[in-house]
Backbone as CSV, one residue per row, in Angstrom:
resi,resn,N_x,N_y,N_z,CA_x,CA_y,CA_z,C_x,C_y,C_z
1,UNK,36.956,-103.494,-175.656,36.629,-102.652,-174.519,37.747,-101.635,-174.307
2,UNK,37.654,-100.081,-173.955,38.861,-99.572,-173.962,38.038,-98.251,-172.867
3,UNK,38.603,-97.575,-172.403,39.051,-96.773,-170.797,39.635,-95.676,-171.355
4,UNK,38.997,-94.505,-170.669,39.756,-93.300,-170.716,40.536,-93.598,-169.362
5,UNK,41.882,-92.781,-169.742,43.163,-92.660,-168.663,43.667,-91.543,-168.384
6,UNK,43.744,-91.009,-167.937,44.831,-89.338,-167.825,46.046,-89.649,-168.676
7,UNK,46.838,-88.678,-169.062,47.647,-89.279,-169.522,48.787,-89.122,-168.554
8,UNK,49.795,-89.767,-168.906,50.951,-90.069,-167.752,52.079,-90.220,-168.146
9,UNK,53.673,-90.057,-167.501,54.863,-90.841,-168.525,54.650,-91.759,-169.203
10,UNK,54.423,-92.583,-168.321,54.368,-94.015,-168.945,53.610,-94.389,-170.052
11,UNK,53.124,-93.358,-170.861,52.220,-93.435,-172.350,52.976,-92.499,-173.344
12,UNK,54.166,-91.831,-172.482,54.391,-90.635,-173.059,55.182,-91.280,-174.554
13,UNK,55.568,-92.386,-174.958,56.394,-92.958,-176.089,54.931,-93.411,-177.176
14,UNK,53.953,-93.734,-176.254,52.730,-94.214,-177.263,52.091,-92.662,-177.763
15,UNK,52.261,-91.876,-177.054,51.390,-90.544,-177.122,52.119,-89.591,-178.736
16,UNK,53.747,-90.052,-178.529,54.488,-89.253,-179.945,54.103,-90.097,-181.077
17,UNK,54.474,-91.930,-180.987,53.792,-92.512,-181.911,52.331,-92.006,-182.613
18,UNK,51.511,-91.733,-181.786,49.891,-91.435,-182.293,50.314,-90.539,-182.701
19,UNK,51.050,-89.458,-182.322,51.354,-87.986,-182.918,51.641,-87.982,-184.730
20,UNK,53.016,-89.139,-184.600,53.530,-89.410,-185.788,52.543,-90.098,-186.623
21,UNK,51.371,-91.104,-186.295,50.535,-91.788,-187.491,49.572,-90.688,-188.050
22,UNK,49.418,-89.473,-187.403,48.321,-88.645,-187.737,49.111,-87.987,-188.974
23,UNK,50.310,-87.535,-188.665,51.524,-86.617,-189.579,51.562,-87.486,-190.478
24,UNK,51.697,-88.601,-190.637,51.987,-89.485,-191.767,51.218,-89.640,-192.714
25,UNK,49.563,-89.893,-191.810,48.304,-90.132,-193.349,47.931,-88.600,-193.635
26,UNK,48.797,-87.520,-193.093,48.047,-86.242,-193.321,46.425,-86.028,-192.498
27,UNK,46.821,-86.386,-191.548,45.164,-86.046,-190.623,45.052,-85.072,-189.865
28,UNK,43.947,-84.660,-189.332,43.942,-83.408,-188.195,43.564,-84.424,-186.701
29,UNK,44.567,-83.775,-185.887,44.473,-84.509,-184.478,43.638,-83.913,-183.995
30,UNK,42.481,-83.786,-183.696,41.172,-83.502,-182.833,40.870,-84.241,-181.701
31,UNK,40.945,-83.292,-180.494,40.482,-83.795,-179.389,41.859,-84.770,-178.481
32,UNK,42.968,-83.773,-179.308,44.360,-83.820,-178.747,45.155,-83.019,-178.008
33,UNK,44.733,-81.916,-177.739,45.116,-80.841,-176.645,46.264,-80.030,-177.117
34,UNK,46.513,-80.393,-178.414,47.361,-79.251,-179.093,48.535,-80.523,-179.419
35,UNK,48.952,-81.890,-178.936,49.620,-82.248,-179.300,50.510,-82.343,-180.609
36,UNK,49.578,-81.538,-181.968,49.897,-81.343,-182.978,50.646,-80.453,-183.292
37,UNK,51.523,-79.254,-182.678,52.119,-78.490,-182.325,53.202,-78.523,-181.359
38,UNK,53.609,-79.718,-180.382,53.743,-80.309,-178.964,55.090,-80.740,-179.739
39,UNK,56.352,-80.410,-179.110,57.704,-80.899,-179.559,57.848,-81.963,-179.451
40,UNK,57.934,-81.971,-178.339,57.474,-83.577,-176.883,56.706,-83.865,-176.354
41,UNK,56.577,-85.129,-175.642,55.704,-85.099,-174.719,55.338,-84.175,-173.724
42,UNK,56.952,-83.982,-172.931,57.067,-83.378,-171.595,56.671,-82.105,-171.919
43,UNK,56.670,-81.299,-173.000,55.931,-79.890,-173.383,54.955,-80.009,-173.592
44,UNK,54.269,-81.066,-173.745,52.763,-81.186,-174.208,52.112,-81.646,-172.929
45,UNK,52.582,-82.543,-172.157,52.035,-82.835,-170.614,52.450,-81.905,-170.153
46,UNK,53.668,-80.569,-169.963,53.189,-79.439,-169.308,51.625,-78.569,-169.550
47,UNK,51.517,-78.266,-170.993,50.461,-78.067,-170.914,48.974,-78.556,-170.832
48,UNK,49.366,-80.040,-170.976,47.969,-80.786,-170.751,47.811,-80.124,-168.615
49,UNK,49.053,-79.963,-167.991,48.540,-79.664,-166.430,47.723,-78.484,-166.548
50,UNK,48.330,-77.233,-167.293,48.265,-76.241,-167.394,46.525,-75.792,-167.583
51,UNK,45.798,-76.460,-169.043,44.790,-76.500,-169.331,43.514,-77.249,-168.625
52,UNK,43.850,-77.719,-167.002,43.084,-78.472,-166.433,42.501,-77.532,-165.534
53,UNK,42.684,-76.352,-165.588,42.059,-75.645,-164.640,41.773,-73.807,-164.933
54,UNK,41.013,-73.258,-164.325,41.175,-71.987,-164.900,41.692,-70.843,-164.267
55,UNK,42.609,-71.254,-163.607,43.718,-70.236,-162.998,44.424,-70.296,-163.759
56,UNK,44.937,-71.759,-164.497,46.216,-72.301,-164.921,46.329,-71.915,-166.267
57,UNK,44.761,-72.012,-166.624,44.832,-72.509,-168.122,45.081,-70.896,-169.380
58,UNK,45.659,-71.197,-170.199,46.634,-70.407,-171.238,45.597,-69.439,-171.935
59,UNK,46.329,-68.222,-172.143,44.886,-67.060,-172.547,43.793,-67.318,-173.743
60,UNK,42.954,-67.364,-174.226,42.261,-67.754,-174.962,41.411,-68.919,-174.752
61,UNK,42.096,-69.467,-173.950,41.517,-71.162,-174.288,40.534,-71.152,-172.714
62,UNK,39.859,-72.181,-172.899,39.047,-72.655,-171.658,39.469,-73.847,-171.165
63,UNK,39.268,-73.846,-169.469,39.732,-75.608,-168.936,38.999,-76.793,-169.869
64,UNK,40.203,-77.878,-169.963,40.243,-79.112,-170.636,40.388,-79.940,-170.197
65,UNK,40.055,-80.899,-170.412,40.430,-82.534,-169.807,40.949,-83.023,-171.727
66,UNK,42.005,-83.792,-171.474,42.404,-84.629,-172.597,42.353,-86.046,-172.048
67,UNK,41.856,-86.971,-172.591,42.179,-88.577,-171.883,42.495,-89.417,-173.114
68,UNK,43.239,-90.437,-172.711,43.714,-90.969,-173.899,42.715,-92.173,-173.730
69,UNK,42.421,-93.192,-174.514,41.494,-93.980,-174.945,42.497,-95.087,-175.119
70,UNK,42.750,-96.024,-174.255,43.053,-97.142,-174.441,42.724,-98.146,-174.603
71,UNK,42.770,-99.556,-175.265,42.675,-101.024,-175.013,42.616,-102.031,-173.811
72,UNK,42.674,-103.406,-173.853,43.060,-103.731,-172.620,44.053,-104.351,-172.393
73,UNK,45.049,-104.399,-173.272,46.322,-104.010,-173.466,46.804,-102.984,-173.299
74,UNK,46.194,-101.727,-172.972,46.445,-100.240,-172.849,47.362,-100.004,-173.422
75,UNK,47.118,-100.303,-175.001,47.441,-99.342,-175.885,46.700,-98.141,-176.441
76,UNK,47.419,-97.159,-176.703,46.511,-95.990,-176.757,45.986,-96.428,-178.367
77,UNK,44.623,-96.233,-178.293,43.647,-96.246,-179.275,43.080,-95.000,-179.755
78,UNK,42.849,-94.124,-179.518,42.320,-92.916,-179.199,42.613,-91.333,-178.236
79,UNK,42.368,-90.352,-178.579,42.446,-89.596,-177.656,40.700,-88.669,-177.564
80,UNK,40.467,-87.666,-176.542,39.151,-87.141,-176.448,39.487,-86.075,-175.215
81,UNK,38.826,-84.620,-175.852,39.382,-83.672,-175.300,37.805,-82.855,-175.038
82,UNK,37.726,-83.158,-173.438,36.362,-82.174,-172.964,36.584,-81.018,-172.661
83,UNK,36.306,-80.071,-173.170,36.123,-78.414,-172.424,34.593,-78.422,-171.890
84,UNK,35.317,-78.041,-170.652,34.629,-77.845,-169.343,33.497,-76.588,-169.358
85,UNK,34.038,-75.410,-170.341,32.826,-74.632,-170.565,32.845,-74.255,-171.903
86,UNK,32.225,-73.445,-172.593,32.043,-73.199,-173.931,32.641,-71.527,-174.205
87,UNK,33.797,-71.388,-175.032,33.477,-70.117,-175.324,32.947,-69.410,-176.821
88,UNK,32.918,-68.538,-177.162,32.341,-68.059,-178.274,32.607,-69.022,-179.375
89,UNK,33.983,-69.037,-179.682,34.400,-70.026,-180.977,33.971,-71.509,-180.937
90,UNK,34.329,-72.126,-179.164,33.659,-73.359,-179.404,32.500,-73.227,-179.373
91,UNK,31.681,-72.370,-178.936,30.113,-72.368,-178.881,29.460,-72.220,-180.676
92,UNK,30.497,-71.629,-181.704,29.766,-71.793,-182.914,30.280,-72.931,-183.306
93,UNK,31.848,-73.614,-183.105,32.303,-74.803,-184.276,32.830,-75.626,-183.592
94,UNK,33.651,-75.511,-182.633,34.344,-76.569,-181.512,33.208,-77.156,-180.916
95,UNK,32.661,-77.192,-180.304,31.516,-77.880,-178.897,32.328,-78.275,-177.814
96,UNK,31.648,-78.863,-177.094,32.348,-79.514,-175.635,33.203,-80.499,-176.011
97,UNK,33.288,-81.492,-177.039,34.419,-82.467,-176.932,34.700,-82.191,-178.350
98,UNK,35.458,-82.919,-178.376,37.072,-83.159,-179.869,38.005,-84.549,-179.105
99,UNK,37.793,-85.490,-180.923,37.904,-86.619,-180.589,38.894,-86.948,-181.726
100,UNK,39.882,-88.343,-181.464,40.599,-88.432,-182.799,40.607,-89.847,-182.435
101,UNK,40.763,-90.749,-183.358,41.203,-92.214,-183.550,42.185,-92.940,-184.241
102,UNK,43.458,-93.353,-183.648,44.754,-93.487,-184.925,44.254,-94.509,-186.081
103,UNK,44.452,-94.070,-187.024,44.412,-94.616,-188.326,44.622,-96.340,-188.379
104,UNK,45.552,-96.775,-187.167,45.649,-98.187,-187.795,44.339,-98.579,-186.663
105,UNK,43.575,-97.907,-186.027,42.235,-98.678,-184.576,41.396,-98.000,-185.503
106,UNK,40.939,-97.057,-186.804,39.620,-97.157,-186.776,38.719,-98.287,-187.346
107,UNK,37.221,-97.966,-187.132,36.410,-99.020,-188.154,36.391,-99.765,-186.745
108,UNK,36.377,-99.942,-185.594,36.241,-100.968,-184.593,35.301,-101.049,-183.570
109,UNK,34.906,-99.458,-183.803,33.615,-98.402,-182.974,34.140,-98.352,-181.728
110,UNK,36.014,-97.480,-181.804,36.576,-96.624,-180.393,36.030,-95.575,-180.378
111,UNK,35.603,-95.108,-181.314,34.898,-93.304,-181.413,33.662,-93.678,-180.875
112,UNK,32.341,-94.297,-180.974,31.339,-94.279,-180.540,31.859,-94.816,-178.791
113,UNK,32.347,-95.481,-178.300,32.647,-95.889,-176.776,33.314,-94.330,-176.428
114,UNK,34.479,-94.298,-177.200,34.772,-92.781,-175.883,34.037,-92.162,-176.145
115,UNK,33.238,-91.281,-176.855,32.220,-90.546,-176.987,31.562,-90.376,-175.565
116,UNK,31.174,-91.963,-175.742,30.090,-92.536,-174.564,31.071,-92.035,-173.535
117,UNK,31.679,-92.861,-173.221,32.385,-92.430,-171.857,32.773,-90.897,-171.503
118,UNK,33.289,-90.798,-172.263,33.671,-88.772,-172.725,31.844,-87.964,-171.500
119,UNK,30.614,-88.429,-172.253,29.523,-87.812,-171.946,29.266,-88.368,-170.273
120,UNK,29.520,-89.656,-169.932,29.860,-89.425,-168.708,30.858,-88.520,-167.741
121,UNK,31.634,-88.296,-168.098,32.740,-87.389,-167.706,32.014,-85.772,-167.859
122,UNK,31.089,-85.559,-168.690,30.665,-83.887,-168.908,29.618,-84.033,-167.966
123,UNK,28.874,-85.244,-167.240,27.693,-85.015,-166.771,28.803,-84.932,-165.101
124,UNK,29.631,-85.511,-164.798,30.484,-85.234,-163.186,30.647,-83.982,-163.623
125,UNK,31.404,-83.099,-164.886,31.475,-81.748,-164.905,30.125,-81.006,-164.441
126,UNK,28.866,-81.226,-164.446,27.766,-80.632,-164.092,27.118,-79.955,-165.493
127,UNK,27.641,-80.572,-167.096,27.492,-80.162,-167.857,26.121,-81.085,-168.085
128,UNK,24.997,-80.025,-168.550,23.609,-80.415,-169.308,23.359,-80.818,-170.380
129,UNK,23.769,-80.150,-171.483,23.707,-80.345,-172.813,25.109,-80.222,-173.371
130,UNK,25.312,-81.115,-173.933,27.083,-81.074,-174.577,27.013,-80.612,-175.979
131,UNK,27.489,-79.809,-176.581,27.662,-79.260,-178.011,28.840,-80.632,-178.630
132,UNK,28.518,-81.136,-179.454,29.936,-81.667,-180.040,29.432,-81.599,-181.925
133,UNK,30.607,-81.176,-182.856,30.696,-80.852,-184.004,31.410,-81.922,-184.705
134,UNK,31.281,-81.907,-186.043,31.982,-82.454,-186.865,32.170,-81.529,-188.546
135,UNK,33.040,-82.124,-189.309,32.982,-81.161,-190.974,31.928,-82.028,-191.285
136,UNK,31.176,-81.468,-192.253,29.709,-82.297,-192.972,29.945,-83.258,-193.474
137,UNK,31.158,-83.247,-194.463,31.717,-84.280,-195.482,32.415,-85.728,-193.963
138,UNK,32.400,-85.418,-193.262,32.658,-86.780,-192.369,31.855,-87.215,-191.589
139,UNK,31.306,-88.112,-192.319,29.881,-88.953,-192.054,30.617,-89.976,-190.930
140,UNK,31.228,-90.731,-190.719,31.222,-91.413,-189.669,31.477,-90.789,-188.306
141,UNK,32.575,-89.756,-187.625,32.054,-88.406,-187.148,30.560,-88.551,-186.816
142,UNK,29.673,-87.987,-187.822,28.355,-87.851,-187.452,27.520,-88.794,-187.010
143,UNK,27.700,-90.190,-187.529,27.131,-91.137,-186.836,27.720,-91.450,-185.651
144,UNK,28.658,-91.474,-185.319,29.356,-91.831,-183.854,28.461,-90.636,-182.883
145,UNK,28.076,-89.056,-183.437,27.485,-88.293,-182.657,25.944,-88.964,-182.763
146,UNK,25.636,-88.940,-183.227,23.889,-89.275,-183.640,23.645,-90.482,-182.654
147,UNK,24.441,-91.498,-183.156,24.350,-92.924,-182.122,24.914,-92.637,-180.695
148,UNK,25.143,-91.690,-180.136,25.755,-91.343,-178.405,24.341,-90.099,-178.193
149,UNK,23.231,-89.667,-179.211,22.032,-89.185,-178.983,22.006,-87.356,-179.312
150,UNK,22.787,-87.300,-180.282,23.044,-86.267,-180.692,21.936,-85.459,-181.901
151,UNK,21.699,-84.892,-181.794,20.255,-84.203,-182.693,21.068,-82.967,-182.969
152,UNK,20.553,-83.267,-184.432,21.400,-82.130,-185.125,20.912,-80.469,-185.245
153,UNK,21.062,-79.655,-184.472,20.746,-78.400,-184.734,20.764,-77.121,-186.114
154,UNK,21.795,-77.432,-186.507,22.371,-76.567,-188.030,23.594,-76.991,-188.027
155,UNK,24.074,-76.606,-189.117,24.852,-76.600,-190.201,25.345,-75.171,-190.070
156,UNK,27.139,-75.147,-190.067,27.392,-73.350,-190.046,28.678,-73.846,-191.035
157,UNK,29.065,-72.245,-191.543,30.458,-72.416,-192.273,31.791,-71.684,-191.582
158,UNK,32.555,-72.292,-191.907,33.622,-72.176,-191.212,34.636,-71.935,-192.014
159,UNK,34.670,-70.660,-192.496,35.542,-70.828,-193.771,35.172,-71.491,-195.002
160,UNK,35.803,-71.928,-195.242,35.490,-72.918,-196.575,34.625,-74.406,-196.133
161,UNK,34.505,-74.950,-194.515,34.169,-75.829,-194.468,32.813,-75.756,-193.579
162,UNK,32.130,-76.928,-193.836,30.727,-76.758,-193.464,30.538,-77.463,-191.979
163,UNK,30.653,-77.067,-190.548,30.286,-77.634,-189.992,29.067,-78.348,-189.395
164,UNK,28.851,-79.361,-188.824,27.323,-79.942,-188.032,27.703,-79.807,-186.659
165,UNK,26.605,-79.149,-186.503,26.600,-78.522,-184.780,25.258,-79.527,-184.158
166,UNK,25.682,-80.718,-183.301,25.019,-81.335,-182.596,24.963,-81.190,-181.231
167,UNK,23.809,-81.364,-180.721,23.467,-81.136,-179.222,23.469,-82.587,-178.576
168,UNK,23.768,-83.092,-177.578,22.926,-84.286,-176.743,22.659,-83.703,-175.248
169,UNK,21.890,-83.839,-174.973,21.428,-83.978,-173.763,21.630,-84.960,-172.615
170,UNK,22.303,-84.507,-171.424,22.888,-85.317,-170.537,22.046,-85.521,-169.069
């Protein structure tokens, strides 16, 4: 069983760890709020405040929620990053959420639960239909969308890579 949380100090030592297992197997942190770029924590929870609103939030980008996905041990398991509205770029390849799972929790089905929980959180946003994507070649990705009721619309390219643009309905 595992809980989205805001994130807070008190995760801020689990939050660089997850940082570091992603750097290590060579992964892309999705649905991390930029932490992949993030020196520290305390620069990366500045801007996790920053991106919560749209006075606040940094040019280009749209308001975010990041929540970390814990255990009941609340260890962080996961992270999952909702944008609150869609703009052009996420409206062709991003969607409303971006999700990541550290390498030593997957295979346990944390991606299909926050998902779930994640789509509760877009329906308090007043969001209808949630866009969420994946690359083609990552089939579990797609089943975690499909099984949270995701119907696949198209297929776009993104460069060299092929995304799946799924809809669910909330």
């Amino acid at each position: 069983m595992i809980r989205l949380v805001y994130p807070a100090p008190e995760y801020g030592a689990q939050i660089m760890t997850y940082k570091e297992a992603f750097l290590a197997a060579g992964d892309s942190m999705d649905g991390t709020g930029g932490l992949d770029s993030a020196e520290s924590f305390e620069v990366w929870f500045a801007d996790w405040n920053k991106k919560l609103c749209e006075e606040t939030v940094p040019a280009g980008l749209v308001p975010a929620t990041t929540y970390l996905a814990v255990d009941e041990c609340d260890t962080l398991v996961g992270m999952i990053d909702i944008r609150h509205r869609l703009n052009d770029w996420l409206l062709q390849f991003g969607g409303h959420i971006g999700y990541s799972v550290a390498p030593a929790h997957r295979r346990k089905g944390y991606a299909k639960e926050m998902l779930r929980l994640a789509l509760d959180q877009c329906r308090e946003l007043g969001i209808e239909q949630a866009l969420v994507t994946c690359y083609d070649d990552h089939i579990a990705s797609a089943k975690t969308i499909e099984h949270n009721g995701g119907i696949l619309e198209n297929k776009v390219l993104e460069g060299e890579k092929v995304i799946r643009r799924y809809w669910i309905t909330l």
